[in-house]
C-alpha positions in Angstrom: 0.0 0.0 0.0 3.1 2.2 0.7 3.8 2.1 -2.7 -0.2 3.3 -3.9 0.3 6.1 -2.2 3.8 7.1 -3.1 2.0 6.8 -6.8 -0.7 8.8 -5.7 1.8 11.8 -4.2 3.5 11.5 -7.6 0.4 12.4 -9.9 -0.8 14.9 -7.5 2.8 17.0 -7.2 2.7 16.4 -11.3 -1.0 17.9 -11.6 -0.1 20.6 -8.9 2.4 22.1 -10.7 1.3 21.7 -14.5 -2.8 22.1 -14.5 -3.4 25.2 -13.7 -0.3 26.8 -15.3 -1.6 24.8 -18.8 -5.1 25.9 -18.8 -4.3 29.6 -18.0 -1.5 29.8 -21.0 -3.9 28.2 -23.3 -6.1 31.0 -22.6 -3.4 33.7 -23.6 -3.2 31.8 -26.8 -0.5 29.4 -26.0 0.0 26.5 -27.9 -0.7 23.0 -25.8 3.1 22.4 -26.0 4.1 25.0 -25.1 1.3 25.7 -21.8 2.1 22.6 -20.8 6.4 23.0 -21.1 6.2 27.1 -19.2 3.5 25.8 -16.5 5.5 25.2 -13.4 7.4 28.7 -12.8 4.2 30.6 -13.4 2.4 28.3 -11.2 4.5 28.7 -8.3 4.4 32.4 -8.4 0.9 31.7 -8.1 0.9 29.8 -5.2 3.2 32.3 -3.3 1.3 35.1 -3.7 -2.4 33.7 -2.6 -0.4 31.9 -0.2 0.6 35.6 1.4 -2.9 36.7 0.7 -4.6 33.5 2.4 -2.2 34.6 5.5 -3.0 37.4 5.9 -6.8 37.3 5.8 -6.4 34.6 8.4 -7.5 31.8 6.1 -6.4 28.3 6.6 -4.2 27.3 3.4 -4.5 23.8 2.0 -5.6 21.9 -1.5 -8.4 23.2 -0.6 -7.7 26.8 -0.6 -4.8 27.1 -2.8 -4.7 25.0 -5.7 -8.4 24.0 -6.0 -9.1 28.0 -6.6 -6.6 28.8 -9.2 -7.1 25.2 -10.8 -11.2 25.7 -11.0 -10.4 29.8 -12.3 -8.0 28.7 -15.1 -10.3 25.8 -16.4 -13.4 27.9 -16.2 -11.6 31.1 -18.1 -10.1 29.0 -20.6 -13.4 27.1 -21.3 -16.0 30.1 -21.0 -16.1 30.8 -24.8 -16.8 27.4 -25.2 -19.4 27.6 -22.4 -21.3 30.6 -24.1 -20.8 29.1 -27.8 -19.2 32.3 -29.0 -15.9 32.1 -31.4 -12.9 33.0 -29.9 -11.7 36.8 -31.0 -8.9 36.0 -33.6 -5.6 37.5 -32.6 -2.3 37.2 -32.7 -0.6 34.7 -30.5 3.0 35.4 -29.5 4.8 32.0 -29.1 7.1 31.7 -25.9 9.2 29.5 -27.4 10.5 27.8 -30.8 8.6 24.1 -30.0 6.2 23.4 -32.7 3.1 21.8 -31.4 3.2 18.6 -33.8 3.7 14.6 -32.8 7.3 15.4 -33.9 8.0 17.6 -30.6 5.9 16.4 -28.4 7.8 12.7 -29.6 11.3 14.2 -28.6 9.2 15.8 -25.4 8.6 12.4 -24.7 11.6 10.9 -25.3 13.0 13.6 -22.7 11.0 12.0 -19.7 11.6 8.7 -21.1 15.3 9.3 -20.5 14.4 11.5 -17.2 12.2 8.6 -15.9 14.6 5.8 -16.6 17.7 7.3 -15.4 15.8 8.6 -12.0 14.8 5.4 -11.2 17.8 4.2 -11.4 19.6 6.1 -9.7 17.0 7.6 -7.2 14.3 5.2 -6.7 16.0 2.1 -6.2 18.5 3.6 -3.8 16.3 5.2 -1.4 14.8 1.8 -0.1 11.4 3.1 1.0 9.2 5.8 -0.1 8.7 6.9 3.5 12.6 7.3 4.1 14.3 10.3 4.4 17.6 11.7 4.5 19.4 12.9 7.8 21.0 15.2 6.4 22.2 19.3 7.7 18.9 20.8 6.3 16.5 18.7 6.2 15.0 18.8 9.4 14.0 22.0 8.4 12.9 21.5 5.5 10.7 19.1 6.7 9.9 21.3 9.6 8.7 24.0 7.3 6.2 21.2 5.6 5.1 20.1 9.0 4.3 24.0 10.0 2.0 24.5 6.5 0.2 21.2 7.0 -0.5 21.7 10.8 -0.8 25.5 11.2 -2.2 26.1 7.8 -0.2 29.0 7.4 1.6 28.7 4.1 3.1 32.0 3.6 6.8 32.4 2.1 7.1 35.8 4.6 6.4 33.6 7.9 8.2 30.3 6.9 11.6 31.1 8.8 9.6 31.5 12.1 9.4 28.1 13.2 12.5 28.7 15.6 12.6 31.2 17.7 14.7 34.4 16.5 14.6 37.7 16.1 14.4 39.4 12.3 13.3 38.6 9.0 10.8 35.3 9.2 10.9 35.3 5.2 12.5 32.3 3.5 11.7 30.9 -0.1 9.3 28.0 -0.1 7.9 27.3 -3.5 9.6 23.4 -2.9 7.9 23.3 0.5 4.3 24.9 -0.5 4.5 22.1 -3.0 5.0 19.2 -1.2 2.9 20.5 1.3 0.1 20.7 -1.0 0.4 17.5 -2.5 0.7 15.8 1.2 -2.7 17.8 2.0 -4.6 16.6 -1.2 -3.3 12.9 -0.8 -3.0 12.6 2.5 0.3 11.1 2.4 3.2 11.3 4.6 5.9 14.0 4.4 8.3 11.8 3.9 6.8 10.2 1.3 5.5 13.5 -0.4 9.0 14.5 -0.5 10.0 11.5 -2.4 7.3 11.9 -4.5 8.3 15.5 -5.9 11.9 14.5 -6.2 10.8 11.8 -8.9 8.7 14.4 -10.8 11.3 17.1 -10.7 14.0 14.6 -11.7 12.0 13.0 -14.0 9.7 15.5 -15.5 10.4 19.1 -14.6 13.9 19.4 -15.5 14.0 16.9 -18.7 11.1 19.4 -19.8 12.3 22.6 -19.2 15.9 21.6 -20.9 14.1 20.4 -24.0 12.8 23.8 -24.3 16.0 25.6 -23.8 18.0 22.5 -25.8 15.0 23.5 -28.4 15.8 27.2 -28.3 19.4 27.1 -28.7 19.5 24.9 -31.5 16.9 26.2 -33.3 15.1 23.0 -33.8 17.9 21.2 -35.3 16.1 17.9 -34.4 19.2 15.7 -34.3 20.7 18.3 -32.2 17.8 17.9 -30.0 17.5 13.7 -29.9 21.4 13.9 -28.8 20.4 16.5 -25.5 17.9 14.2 -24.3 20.9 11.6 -23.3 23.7 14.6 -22.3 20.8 16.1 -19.8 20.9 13.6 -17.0 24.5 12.8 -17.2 25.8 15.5 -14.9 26.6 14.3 -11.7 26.9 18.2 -10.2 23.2 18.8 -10.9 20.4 17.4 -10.8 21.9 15.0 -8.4 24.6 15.8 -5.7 21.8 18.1 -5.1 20.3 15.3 -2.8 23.7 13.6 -1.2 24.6 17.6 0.1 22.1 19.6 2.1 19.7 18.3 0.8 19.1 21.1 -1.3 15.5 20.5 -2.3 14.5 24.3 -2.9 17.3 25.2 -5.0 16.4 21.9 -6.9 13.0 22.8 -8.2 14.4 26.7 -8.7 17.4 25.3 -10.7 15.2 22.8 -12.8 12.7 25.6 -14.0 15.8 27.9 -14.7 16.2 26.7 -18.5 12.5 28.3 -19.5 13.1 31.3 -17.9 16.5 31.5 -19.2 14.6 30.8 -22.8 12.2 33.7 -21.6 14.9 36.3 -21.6 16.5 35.5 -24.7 13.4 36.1 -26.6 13.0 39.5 -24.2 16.3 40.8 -24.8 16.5 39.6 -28.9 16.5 42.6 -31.1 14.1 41.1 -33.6 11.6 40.6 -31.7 8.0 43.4 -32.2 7.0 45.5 -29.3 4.0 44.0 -28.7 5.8 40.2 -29.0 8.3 41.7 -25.9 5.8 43.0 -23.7 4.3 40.1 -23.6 7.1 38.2 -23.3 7.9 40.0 -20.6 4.7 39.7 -18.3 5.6 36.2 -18.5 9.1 36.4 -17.6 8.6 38.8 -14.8 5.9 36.7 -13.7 8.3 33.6 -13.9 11.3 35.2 -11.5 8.4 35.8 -8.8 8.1 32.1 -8.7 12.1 31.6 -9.2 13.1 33.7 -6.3 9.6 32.3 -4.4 11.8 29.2 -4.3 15.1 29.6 -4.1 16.4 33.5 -5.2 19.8 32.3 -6.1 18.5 30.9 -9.4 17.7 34.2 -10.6 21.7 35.5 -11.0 22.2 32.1 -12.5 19.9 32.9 -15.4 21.8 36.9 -15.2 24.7 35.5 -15.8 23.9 33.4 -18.1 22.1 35.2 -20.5 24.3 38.4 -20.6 26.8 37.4 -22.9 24.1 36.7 -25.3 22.4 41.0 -24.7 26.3 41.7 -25.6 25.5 39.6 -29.0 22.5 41.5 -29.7 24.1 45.1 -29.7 24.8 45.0 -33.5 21.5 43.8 -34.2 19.9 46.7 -32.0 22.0 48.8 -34.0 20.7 47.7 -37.1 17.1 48.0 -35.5 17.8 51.6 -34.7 19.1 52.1 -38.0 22.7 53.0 -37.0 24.3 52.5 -40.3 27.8 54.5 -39.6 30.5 54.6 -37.2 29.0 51.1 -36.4 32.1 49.4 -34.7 32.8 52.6 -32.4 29.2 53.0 -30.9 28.9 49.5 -30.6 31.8 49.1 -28.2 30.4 52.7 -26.1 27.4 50.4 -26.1 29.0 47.6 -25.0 31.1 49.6 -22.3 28.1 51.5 -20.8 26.3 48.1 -20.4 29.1 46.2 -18.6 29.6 49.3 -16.5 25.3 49.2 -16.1 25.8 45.8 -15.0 28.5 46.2 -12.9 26.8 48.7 -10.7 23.9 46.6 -10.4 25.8 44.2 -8.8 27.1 46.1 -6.6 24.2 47.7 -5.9 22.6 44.2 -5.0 25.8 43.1 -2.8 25.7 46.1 -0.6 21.5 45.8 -0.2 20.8 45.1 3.4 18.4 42.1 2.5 21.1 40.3 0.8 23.4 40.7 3.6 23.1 36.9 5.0 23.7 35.6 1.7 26.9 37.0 0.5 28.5 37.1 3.8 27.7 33.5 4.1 31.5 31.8 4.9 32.1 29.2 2.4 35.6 28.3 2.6 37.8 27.5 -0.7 38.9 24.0 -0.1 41.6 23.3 -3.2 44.4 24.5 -5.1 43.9 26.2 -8.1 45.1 23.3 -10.6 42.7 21.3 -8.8 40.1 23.8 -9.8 41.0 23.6 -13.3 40.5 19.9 -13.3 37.4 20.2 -11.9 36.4 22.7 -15.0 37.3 20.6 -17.8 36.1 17.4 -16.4 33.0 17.9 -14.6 34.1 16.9 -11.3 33.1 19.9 -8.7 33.4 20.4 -5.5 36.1 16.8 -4.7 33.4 14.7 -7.3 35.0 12.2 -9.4 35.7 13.3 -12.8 33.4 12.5 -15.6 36.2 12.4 -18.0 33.9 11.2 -21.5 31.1 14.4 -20.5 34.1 16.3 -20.3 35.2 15.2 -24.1 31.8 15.7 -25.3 31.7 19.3 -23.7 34.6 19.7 -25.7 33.8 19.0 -28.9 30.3 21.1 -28.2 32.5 24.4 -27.5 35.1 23.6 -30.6 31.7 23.7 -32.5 30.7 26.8 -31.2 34.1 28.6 -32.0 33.8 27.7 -35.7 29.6 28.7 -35.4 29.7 32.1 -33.6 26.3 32.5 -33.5 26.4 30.3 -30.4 29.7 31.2 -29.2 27.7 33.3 -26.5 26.7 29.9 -24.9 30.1 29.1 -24.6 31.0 32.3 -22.6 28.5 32.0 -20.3 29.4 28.3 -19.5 33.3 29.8 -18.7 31.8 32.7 -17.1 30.1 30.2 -14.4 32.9 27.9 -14.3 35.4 30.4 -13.0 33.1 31.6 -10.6 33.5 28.3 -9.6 37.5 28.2 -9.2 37.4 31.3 -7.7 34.9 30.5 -4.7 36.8 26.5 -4.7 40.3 27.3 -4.4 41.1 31.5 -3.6 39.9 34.0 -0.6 39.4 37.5 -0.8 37.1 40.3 -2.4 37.2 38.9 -6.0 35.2 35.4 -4.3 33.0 37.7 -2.2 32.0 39.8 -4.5 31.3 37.5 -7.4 29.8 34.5 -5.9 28.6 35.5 -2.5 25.1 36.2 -4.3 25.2 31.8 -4.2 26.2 32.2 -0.8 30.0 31.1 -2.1 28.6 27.4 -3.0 30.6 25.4 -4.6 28.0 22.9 -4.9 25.2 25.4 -6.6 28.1 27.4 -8.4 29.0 23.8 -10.3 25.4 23.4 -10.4 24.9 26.8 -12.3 27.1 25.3 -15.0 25.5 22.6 -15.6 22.7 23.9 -18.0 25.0 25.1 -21.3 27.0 22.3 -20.0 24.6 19.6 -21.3 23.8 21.9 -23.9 27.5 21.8 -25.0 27.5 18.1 -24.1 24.6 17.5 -26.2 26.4 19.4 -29.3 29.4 17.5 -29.0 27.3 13.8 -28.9 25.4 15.1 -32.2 28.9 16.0 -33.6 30.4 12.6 -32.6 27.0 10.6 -33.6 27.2 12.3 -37.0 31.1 11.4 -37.5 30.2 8.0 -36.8 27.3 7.1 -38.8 29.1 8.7 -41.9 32.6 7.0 -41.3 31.6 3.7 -39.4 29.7 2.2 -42.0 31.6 2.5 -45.1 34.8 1.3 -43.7 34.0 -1.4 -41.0 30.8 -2.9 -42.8 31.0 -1.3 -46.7 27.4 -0.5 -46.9 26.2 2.8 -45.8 22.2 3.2 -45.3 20.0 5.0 -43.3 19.4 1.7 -41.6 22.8 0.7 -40.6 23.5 4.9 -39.6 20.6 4.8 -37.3 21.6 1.9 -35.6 25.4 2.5 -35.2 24.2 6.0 -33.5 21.9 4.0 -31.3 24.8 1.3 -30.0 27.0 4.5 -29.9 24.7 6.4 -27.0 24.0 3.3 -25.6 27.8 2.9 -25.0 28.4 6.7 -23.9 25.4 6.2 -21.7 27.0 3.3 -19.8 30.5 4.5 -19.6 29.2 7.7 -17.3 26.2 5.8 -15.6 28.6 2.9 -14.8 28.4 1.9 -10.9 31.4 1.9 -9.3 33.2 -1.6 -9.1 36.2 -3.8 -7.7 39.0 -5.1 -9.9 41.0 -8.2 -8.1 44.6 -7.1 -7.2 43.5 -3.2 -7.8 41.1 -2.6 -5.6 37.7 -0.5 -5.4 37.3 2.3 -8.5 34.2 4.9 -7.2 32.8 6.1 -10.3 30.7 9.8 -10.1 27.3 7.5 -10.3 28.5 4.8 -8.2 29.0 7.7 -5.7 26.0 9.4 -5.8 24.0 5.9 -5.8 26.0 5.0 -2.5 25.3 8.1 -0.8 21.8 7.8 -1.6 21.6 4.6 -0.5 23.6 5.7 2.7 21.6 8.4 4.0 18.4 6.8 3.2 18.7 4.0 4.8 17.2 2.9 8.0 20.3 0.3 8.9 22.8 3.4 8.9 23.3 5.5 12.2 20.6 7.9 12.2 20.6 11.0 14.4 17.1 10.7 14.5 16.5 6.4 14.7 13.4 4.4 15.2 14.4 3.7 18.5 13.8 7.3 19.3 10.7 7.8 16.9 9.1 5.3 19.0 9.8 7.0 22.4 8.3 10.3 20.8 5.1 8.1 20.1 5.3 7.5 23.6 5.8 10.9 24.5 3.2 12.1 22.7 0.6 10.2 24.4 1.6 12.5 27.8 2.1 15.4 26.2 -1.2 17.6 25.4 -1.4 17.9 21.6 0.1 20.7 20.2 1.9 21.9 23.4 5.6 23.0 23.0 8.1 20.4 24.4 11.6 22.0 25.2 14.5 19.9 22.9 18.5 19.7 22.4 18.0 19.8 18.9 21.0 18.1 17.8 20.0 14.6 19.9 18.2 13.6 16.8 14.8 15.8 17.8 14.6 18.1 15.8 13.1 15.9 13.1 10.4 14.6 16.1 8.3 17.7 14.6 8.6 17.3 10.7 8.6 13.2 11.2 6.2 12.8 14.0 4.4 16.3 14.8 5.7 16.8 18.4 5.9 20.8 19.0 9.7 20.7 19.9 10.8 24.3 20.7 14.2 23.6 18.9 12.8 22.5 14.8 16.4 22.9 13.1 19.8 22.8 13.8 21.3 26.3 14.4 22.6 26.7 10.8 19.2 27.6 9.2 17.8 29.4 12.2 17.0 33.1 10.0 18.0 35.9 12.2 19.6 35.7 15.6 18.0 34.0 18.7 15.7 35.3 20.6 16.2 36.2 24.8 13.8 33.7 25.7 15.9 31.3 23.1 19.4 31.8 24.8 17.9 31.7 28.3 16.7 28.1 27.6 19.9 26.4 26.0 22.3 28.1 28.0 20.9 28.2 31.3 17.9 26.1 31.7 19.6 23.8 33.9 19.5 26.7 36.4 15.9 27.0 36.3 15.5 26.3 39.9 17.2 29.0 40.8 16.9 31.5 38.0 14.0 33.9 37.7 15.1 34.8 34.1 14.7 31.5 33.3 11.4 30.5 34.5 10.0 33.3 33.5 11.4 32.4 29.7 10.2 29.1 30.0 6.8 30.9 31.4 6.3 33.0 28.3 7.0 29.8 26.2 4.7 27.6 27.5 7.0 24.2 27.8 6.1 22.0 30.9 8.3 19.0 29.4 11.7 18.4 28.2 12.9 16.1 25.4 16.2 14.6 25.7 17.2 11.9 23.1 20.0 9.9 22.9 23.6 11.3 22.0 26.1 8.9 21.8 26.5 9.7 18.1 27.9 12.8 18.8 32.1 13.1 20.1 34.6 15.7 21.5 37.0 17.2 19.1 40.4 16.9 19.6 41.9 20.6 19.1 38.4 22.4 20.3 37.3 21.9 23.3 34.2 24.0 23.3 33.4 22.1 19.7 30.9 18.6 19.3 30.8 16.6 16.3 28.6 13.9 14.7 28.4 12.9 11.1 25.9 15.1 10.8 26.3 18.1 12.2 28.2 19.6 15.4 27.7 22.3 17.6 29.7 24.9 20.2 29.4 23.3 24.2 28.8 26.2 25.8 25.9 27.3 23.8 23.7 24.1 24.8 25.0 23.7 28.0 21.8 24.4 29.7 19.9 21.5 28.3 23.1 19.1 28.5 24.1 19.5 31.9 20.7 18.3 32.9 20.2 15.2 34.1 17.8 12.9 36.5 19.2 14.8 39.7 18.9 18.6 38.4 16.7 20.7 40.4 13.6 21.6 38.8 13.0 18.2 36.3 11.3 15.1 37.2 11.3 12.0 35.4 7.8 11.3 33.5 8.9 8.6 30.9 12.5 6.7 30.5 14.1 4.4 28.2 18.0 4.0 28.4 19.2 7.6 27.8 16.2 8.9 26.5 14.6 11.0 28.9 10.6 12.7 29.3 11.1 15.8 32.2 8.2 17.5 33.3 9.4 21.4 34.1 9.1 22.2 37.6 7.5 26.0 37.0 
């Protein structure tokens, strides 16, 4: 039955994000293909802003309230000329893209989430054991904890989200990946867990297969063959879509980064020179419209698609001249054009690093962690942030940006793709103001800075496996078999991405006398598998799930039970529901803690004799303590003050209040016990 309803959470994150975002693009004239391809960014922008709306009039948000509405609105306009039998006002339809709405595309369409569906599977579904497991890692608990706060409080607003800890300052943190799988829970009923699970396979799977088949599509300018190669190169990156769920996990950033390529498509047609007035306004209502629901899930996508579409605005300059019928001095006001534009851009930059909102990002400290040769090696084969090299996509890559020096007109591509991959060296192996100021906007990621890469890469990648597929099928044939047919070319091509496709899918493997070879896919299938499953160490185990089932049968529903977070309990609220003060680690607290926050993990142990402290405690409302076990966690050897565990570790001094406490400390009795695990009720 597990397995129904992880189904059942699949098809409902799918029809969340796609219905209403098809039916109200059909209505502005969009063809089916294309409603159905630019759905998801415009849908989530949706979402977030009723979600607001739905806050602040006090309304509960669920299925019910959220997509239901915007679902019934977008069918009903779309259909209402239909309804009253009147013929629909001819006008002209601005295309968002260059996909043709035949069985042609929408065959290479499917043969994108063919690929997507196969290879995600693979790699992701049969690795994560269960569809209820989860992953232990830094963030999740609260990412799950955000999940658990929509489904429970009904309050799904993007402004509120970061309040589930107790701080002081902005409670606004992007949720677009949370709303979703907090809506698809609420329609399904499902699990968290499993409702997690169940958007990853749709984003891996469908969302970001999609969304580069439009951008592969765009690029290429419907060179079909071009297009049949990309569906292979897409999932082949080891950097993105999928170390995004062995680090972090970073869910958000993995829906933002998988609807990037439409809206990178979306300002290539609003910054082309050809394009009519009424063609770019349109365009871009659509594209503003998009970023909302870009930055409504993870902001950092949106200067991945700045950088990478402003080399191609510098390619457009001479065609803007042409537009505006400059006809002499050409070459000199080009450059002035070009000058005041970089300098344009430049100060918008800076104008953005120095903004007061963005000031946790960029000062985030992300630490360069290899020489610069390393970096290098990195770059040219696809092996960020200590991955191992994918040596053959690094070939392929290539050949793609040979190809585009000898075909300028995508040479652009190519630029961007370097641009990305030395903000990439810089943040991985140097220190200074050049790393701060040019990748702090990605909070100095190595990780999503590789990622950012990744997008031309497979386009590049995909170039170079046309180029190769078309050397082949013209060579091969005539000199290994002496007949060359369409036949025989179509089927060398085939055995040829077959063969491509196993060499950088192959699982890592032990050679007798050599020992073990860890291949990039053999590594992120092992760390799936690793953090997934239930027989690893778990910060939060069974063991102490099933003592929190106890616990909640003592505890009045919905009361807040004080916690040391990093004893496994902060995933007893986004796993089991128990109203833990403490819902994260301290890393994704937003803001700084409140009084009442410090009083309780420094100094609760002094409760009995501190007024301060009761009176915390007091304005709080807690009347029980959690304490879980925490023998995973260890001393370090040159840090004293510092604890470590595999996942996570934290400074002594500023949990001391809750770990000094034990059966004999004033002011806590004993309710439930089992081994270390302790249930105090708060003497108050």
């Amino acid at each position: 039955m597990i397995w129904l309803g992880f189904a059942a959470a699949i098809l409902a994150v799918a029809l969340i994000l796609y219905m209403p975002g098809f039916f109200l693009l059909r209505t502005f004239g969009q063809s089916s293909i294309n409603a159905f391809v630019f759905a998801p960014p415009l849908v989530l922008a949706l979402y977030a802003i009723i979600e607001i709306v739905l806050s602040g009039l006090g309304i509960r948000g669920s299925w019910c309230t959220i997509f239901l509405p915007v679902l019934v609105i977008a069918v009903v306009v779309f259909l209402l000329p239909l309804l009253l039998k009147r013929k629909k006002e001819e006008r002209t339809s601005y295309s968002l893209s260059y996909l043709s709405n035949t069985r042609a595309y929408w065959g290479m369409l499917a043969l994108y989430v063919a690929v997507g569906a196969v290879v995600t599977s693979v790699i992701f579904c049969l690795h994560m054991h269960r569809p209820d497991s989860y992953t232990q890692l830094y963030d999740n608990a609260w990412h799950m904890g955000i999940i658990q706060k929509f489904l429970i409080n009904g309050d799904f607003s993007t402004v509120k989200a970061g309040d589930i800890v107790a701080t002081s300052g902005s409670t606004f943190y992007p949720t677009g990946w949370h709303s979703l799988v907090a809506l698809a829970a609420s329609l399904t009923g499902e699990a968290v867990p499993i409702s997690i699970n169940a958007s990853i396979v749709v984003i891996l799977g469908l969302v970001y297969p999609i969304s580069m088949f439009a951008l592969m599509s765009r690029i290429s300018e419907n060179n079909r063959n071009f297009i049949i190669a990309g569906a292979f190169t897409v999932p082949m990156f080891a950097a993105f879509p999928w170390r995004f769920l062995t680090f972090g996990p970073l869910y958000s950033n993995l829906l933002s980064f998988s609807i990037v390529p439409l809206v990178i498509i979306l300002a290539l047609n609003m910054v082309e020179a050809k394009r009519v007035l009424k063609e770019r306004l349109f365009t871009i209502l659509v594209f503003v419209w998009s970023i909302v629901g870009v930055a409504a899930t993870q902001p950092n996508a949106v200067f991945t698609i700045g950088v990478l579409v402003v080399p191609y605005l510098f390619l457009q300059i001479p065609a803007y001249l042409t537009y505006f019928k400059v006809m002499k001095n050409r070459k000199v006001i080009g450059s002035i054009v070009g000058v005041v534009l970089a300098v344009a851009i430049a100060g918008f930059w800076a104008l953005l690093y120095n903004a007061k909102f963005m000031q946790r990002t960029v000062t985030w400290q992300w630490p360069s962690f290899e020489g610069k040769t390393q970096a290098l090696i990195d770059v040219a084969f696809v092996g960020f942030h200590d991955a191992e090299p994918q040596i053959l996509l690094g070939i392929l890559i290539f050949v793609g940006v040979v190809y585009t020096v000898f075909h300028k007109r995508m040479l652009w591509m190519t630029s961007a793709y370097l641009i990305m991959c030395v903000f990439y060296a810089i943040s991985s192996s140097t220190e200074g103001f050049l790393k701060n100021v040019l990748t702090g906007f990605w909070y100095h990621d190595q990780y999503r800075l590789g990622a950012s890469a990744v997008f031309y890469g497979a386009v590049l990648a995909g170039i170079g496996l046309w180029n190769v597929l078309a050397v082949v099928a013209e060579v091969v044939p005539e000199t290994l078999i002496g007949v060359k047919n369409a036949k025989n070319q179509c089927l060398l091509s085939m055995i040829c991405i077959l063969l491509i496709v196993l060499v950088n899918f192959f699982p890592s493997f032990h050679l007798s006398g050599k020992g073990d070879y860890v291949t990039p896919f053999g590594a992120i299938t092992r760390d799936i598998s690793y953090w997934n499953s239930s027989d690893q160490p778990k910060s939060y185990s069974a063991a102490e799930s099933a003592f929190v089932a106890k616990v909640k049968k003592i505890v009045p529903e919905g009361e807040v039970v004080l916690n040391q977070p990093y004893d496994g309990s902060a995933y007893a609220w986004g796993q089991d529901s128990l109203n833990v003060y403490y819902k994260a680690w301290e890393g994704n607290w937003m803001g700084s803690p409140t009084e009442d926050n410090c009083q309780i993990s420094k100094s609760l142990d002094k409760i009995a004799e501190s007024n301060k402290v009761r009176r915390a405690v007091q304005r709080i409302g807690a009347e029980y303590l959690l304490i879980l076990d925490r023998s995973d966690f260890s001393n370090v050897k040159d840090n004293d003050d510092l604890v470590k565990s595999i996942y996570a570790s934290y400074s002594k001094h500023n949990w001391e209040g809750i770990d000094n406490i034990t059966d004999k400390t004033k002011g806590f009795t004993v309710v439930l016990s089992q081994g270390d695990m302790r249930l105090y009720k708060i003497a108050i």
